[in-house]
Biotite code that builds the C-alpha atoms (Angstrom):
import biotite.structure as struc

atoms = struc.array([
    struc.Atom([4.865, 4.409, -16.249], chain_id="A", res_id=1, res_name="UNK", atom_name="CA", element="C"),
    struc.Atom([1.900, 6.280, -17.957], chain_id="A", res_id=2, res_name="UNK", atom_name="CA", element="C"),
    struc.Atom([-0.637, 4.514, -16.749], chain_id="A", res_id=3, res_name="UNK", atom_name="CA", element="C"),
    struc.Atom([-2.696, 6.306, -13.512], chain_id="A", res_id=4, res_name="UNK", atom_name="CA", element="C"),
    struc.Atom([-2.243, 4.531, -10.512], chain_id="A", res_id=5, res_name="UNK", atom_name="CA", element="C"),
    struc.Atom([-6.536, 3.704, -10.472], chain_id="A", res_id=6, res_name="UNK", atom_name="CA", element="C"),
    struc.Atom([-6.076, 2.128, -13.896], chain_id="A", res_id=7, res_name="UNK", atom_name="CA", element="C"),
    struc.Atom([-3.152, 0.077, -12.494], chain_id="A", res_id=8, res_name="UNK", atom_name="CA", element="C"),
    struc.Atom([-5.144, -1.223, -9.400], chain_id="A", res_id=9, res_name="UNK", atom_name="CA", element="C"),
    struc.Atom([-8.056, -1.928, -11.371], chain_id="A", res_id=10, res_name="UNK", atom_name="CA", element="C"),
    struc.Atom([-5.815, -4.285, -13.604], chain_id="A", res_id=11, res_name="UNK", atom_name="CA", element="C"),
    struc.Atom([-4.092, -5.817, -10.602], chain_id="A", res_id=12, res_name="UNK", atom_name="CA", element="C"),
    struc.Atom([-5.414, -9.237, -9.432], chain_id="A", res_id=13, res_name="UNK", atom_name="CA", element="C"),
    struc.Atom([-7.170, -8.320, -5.876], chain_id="A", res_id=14, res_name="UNK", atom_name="CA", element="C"),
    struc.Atom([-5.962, -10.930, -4.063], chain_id="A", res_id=15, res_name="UNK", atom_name="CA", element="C"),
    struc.Atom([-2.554, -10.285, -4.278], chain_id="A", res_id=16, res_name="UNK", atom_name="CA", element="C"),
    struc.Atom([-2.525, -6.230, -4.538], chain_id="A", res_id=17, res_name="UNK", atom_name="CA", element="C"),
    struc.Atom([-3.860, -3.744, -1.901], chain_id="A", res_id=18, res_name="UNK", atom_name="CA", element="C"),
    struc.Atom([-3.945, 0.176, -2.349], chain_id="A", res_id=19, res_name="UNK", atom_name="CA", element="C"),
    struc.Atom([-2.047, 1.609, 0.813], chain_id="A", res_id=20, res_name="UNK", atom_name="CA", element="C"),
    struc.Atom([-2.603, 4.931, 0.538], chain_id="A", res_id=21, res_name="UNK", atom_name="CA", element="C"),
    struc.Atom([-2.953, 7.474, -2.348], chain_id="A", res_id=22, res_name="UNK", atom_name="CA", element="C"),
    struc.Atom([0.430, 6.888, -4.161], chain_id="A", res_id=23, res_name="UNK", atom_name="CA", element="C"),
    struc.Atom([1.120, 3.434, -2.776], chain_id="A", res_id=24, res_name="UNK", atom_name="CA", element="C"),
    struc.Atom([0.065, -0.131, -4.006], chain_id="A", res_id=25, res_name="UNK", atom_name="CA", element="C"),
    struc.Atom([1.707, -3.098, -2.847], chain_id="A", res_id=26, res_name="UNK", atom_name="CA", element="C"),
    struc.Atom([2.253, -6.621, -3.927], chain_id="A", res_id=27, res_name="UNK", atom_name="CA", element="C"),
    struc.Atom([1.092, -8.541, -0.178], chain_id="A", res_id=28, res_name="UNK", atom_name="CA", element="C"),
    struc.Atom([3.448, -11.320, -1.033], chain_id="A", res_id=29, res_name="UNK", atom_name="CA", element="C"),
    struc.Atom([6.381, -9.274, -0.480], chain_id="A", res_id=30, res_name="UNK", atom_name="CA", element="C"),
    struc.Atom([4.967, -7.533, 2.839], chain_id="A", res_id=31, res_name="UNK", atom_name="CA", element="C"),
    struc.Atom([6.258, -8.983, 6.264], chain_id="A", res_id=32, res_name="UNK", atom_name="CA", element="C"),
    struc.Atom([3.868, -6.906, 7.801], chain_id="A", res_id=33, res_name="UNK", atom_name="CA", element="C"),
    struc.Atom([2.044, -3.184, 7.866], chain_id="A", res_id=34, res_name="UNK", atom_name="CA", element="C"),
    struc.Atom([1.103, -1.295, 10.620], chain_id="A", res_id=35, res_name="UNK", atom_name="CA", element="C"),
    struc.Atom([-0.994, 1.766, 11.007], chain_id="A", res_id=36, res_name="UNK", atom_name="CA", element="C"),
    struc.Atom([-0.170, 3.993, 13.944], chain_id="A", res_id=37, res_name="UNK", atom_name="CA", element="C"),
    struc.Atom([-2.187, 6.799, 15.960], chain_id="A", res_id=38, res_name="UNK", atom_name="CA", element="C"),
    struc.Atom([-0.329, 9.626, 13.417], chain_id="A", res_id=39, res_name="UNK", atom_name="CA", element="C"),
    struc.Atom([-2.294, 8.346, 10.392], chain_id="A", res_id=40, res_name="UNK", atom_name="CA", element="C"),
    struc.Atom([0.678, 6.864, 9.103], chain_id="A", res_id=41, res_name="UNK", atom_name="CA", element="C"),
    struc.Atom([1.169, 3.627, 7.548], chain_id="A", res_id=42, res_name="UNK", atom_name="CA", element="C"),
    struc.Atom([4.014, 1.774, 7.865], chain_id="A", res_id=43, res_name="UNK", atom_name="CA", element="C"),
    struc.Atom([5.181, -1.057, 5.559], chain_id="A", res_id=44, res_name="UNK", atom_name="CA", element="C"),
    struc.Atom([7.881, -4.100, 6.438], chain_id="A", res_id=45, res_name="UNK", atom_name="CA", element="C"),
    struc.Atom([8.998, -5.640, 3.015], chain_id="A", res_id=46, res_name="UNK", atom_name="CA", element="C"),
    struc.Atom([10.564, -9.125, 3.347], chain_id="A", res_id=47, res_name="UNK", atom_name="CA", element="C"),
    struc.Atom([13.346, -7.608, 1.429], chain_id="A", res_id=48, res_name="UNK", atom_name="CA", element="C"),
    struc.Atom([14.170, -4.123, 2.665], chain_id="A", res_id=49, res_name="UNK", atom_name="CA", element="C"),
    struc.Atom([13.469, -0.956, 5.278], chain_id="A", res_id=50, res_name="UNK", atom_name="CA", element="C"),
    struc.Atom([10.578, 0.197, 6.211], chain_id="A", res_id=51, res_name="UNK", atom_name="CA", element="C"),
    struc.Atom([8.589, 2.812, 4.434], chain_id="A", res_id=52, res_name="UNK", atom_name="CA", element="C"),
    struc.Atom([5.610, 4.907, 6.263], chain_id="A", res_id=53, res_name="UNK", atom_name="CA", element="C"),
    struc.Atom([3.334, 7.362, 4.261], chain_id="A", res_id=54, res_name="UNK", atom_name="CA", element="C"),
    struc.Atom([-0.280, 9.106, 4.991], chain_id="A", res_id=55, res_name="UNK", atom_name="CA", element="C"),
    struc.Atom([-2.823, 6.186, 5.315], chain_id="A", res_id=56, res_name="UNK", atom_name="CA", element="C"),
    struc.Atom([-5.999, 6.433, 3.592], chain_id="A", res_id=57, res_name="UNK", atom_name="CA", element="C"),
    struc.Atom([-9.033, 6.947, 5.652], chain_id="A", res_id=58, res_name="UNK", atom_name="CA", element="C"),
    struc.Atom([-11.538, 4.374, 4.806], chain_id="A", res_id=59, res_name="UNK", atom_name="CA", element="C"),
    struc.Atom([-14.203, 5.886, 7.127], chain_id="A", res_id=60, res_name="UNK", atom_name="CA", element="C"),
    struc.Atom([-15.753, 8.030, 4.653], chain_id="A", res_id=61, res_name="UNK", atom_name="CA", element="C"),
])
């Protein structure tokens, strides 16, 4: 992939895509659910898969 992950999002209908953290976009329609937890962690649930936590973004800046 050579695109940047910015230019990506920004090409990426809105209502189906959501940037998770720095690294991380995800299609919603294949999320069972995400969680944040009190370790600044996010924590994905494909429908299809394991779970996958990474460093949430902080969106209080």
């Amino acid at each position: 992939m050579k695109e940047r992950s910015y230019e990506l999002e920004r090409d990426l209908p809105g209502n189906q895509f959501m940037r998770l953290s720095k690294s991380v976009i995800a299609n919603l329609d294949e999320l069972s659910r995400f969680e944040a937890s009190f370790s600044d962690l996010m924590c994905v649930f494909p429908i299809r898969g394991k779970r996958t936590c990474f460093p949430a973004l902080c969106s209080g800046d």
